[in-house]
N, CA, C and O atoms as a Tinker XYZ file with bonds, in Angstrom:
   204  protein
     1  N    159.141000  -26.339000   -4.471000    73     2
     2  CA   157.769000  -26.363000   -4.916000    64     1     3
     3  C    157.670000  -26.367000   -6.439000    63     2     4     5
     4  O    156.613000  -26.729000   -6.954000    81     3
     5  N    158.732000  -25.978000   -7.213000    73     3     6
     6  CA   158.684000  -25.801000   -8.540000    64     5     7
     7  C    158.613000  -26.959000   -9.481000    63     6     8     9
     8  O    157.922000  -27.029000  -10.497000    81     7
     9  N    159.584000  -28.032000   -8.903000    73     7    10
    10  CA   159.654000  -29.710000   -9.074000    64     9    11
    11  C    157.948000  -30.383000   -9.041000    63    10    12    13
    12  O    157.256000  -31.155000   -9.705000    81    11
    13  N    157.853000  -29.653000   -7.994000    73    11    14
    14  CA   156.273000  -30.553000   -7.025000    64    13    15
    15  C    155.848000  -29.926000   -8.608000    63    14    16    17
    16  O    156.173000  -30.647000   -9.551000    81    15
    17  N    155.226000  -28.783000   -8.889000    73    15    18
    18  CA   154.357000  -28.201000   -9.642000    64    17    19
    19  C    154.603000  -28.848000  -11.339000    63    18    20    21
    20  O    153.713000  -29.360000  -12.018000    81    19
    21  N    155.842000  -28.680000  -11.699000    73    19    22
    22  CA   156.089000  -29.154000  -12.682000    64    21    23
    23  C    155.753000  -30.619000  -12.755000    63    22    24    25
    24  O    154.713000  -30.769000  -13.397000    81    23
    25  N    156.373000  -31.997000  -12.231000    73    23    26
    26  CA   156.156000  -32.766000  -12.304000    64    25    27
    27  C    154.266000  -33.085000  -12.345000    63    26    28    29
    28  O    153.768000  -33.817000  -13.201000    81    27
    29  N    153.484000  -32.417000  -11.318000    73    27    30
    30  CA   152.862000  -32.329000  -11.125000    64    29    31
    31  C    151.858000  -32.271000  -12.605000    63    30    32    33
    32  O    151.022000  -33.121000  -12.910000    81    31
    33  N    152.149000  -31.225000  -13.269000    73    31    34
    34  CA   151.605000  -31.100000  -14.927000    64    33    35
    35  C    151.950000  -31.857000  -16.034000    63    34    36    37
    36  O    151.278000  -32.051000  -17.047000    81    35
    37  N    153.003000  -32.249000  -15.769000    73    35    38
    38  CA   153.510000  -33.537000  -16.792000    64    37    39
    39  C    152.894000  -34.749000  -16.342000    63    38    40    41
    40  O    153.255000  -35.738000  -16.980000    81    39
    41  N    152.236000  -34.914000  -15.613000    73    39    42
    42  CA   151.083000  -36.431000  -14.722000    64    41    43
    43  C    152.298000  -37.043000  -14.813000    63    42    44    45
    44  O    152.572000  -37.821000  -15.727000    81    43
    45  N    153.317000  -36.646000  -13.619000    73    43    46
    46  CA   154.606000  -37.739000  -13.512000    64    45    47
    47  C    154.762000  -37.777000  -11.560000    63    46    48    49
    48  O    155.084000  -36.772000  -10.927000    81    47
    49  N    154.507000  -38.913000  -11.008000    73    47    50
    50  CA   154.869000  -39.032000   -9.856000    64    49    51
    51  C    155.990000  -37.992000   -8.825000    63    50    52    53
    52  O    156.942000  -38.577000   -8.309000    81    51
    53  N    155.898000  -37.155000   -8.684000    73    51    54
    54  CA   157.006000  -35.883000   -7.778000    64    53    55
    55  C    157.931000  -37.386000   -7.183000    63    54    56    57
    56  O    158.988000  -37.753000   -7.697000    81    55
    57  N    157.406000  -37.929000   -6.287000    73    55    58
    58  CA   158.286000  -38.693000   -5.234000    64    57    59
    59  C    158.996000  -40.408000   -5.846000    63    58    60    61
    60  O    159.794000  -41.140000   -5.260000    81    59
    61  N    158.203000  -40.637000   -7.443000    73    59    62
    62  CA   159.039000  -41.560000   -8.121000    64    61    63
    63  C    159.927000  -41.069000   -8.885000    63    62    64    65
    64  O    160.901000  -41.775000   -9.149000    81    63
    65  N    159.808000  -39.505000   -9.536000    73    63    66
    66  CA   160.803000  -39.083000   -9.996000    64    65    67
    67  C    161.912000  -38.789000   -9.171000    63    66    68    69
    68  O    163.043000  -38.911000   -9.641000    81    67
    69  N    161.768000  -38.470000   -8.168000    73    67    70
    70  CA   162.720000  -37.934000   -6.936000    64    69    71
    71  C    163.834000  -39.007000   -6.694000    63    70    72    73
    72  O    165.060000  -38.895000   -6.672000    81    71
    73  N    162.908000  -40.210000   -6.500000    73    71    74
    74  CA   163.547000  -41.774000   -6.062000    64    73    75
    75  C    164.208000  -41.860000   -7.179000    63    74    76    77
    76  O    165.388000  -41.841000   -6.828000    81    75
    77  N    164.146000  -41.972000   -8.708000    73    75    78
    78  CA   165.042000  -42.315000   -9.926000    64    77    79
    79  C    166.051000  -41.606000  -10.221000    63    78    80    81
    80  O    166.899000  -41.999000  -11.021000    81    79
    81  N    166.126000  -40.054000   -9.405000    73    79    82
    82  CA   167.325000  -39.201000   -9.915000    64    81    83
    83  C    168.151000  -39.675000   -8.810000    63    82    84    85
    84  O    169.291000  -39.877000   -9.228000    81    83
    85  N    168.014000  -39.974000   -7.374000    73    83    86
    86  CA   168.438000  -40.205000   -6.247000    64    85    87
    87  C    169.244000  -41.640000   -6.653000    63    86    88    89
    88  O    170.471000  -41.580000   -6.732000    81    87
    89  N    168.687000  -42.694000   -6.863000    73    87    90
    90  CA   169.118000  -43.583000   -7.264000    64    89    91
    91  C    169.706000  -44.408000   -8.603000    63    90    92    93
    92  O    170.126000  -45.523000   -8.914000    81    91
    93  N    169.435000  -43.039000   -9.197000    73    91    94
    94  CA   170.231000  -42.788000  -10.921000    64    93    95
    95  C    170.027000  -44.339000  -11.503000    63    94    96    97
    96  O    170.850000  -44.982000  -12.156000    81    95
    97  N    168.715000  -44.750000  -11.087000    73    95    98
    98  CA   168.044000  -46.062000  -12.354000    64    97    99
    99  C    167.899000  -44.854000  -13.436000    63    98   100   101
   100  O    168.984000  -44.373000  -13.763000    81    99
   101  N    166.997000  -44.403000  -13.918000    73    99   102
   102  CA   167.218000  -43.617000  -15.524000    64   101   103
   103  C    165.544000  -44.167000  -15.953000    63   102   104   105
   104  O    165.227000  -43.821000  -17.091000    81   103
   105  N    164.759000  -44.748000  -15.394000    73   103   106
   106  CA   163.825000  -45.059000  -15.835000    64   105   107
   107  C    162.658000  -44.213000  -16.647000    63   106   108   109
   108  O    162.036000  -44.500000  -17.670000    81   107
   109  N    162.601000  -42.869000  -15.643000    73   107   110
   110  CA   162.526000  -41.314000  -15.554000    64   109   111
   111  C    163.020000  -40.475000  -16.759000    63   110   112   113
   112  O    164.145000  -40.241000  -16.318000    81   111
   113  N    162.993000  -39.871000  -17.929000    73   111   114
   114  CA   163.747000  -39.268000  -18.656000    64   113   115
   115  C    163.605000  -37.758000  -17.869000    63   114   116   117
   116  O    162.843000  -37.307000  -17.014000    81   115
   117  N    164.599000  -37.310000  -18.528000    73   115   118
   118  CA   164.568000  -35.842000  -17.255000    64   117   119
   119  C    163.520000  -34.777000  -17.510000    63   118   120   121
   120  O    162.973000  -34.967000  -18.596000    81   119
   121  N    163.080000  -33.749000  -16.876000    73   119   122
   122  CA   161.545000  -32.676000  -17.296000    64   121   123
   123  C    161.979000  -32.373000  -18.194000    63   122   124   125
   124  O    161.175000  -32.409000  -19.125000    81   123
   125  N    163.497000  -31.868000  -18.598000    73   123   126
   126  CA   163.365000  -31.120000  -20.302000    64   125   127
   127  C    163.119000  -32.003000  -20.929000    63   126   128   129
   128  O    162.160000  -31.767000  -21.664000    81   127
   129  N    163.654000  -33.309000  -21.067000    73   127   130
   130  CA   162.974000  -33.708000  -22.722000    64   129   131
   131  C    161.702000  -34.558000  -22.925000    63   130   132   133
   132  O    161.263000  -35.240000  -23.852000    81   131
   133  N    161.200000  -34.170000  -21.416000    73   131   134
   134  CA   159.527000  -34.611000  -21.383000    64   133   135
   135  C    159.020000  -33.317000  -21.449000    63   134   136   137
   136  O    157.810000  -33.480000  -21.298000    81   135
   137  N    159.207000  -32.273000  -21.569000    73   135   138
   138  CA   158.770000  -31.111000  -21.765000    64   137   139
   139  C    159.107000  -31.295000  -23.263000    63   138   140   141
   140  O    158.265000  -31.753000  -24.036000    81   139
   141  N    160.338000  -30.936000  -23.664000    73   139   142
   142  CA   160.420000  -31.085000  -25.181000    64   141   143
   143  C    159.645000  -32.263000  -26.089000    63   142   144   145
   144  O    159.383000  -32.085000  -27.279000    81   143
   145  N    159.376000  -33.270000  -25.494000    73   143   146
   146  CA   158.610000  -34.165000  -26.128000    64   145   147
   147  C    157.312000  -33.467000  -26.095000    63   146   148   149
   148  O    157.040000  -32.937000  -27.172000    81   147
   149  N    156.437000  -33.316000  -25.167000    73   147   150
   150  CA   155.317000  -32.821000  -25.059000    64   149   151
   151  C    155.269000  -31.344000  -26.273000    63   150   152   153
   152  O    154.532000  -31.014000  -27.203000    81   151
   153  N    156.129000  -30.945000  -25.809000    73   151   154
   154  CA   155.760000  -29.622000  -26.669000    64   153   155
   155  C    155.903000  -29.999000  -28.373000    63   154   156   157
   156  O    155.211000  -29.310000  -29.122000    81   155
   157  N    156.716000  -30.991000  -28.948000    73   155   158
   158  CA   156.627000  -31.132000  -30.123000    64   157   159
   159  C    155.584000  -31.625000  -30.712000    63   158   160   161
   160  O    155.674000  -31.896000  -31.909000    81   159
   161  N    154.201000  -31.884000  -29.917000    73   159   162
   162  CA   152.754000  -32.032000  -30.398000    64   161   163
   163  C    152.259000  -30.600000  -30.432000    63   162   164   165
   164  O    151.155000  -30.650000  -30.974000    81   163
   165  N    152.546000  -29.365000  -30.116000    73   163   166
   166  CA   151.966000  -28.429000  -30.208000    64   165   167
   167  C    153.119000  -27.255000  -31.200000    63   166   168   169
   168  O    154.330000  -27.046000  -31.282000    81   167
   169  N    151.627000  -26.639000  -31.916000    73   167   170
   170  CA   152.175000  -25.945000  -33.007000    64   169   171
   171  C    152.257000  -24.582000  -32.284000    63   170   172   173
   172  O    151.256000  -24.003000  -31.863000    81   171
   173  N    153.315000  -24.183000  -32.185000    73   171   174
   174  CA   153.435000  -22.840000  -31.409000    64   173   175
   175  C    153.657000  -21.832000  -32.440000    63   174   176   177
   176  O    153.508000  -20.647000  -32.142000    81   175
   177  N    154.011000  -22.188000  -33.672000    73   175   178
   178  CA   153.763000  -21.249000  -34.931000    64   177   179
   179  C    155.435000  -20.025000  -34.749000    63   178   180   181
   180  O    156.321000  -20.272000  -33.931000    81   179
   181  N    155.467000  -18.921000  -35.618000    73   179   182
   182  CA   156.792000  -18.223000  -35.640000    64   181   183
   183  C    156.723000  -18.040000  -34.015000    63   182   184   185
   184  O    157.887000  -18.345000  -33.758000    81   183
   185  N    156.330000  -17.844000  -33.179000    73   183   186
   186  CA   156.561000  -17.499000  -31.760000    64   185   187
   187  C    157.713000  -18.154000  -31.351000    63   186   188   189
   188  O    158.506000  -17.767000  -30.492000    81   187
   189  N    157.777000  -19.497000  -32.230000    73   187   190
   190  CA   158.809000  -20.102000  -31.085000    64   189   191
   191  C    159.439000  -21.347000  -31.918000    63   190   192   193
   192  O    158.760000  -22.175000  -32.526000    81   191
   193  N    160.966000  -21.331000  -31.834000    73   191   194
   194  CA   161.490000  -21.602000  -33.001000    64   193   195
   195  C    162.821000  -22.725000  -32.220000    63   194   196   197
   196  O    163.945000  -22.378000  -31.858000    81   195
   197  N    162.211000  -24.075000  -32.149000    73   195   198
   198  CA   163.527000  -24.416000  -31.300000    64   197   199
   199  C    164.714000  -25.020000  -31.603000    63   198   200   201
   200  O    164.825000  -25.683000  -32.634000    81   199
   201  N    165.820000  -24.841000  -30.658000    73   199   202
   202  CA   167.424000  -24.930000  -31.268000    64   201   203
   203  C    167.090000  -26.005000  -31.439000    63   202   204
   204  O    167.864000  -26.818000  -31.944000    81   203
């Protein structure tokens, strides 16, 4: 359910991402660095400092 939910907030298809890791096309970049992309539009200020 965590996949479902996540994908889910990133507005990324659960069952096309599923199909691209399954079938390792790559079309898909993986949740961390669509998470890390996303988050480098937001200023999270000293809270949060990334490697």
């Amino acid at each position: 359910m965590s996949l479902v939910a996540t994908t889910r907030k990133l507005e990324i298809s659960f069952f096309e991402y599923i199909r691209d890791r399954i079938s390792q096309i790559g079309h898909i970049p993986s949740l961390g660095a669509i998470i890390r992309e996303k988050s480098s539009f937001n200023s999270f200020g000293c809270s949060w400092i990334p490697e």
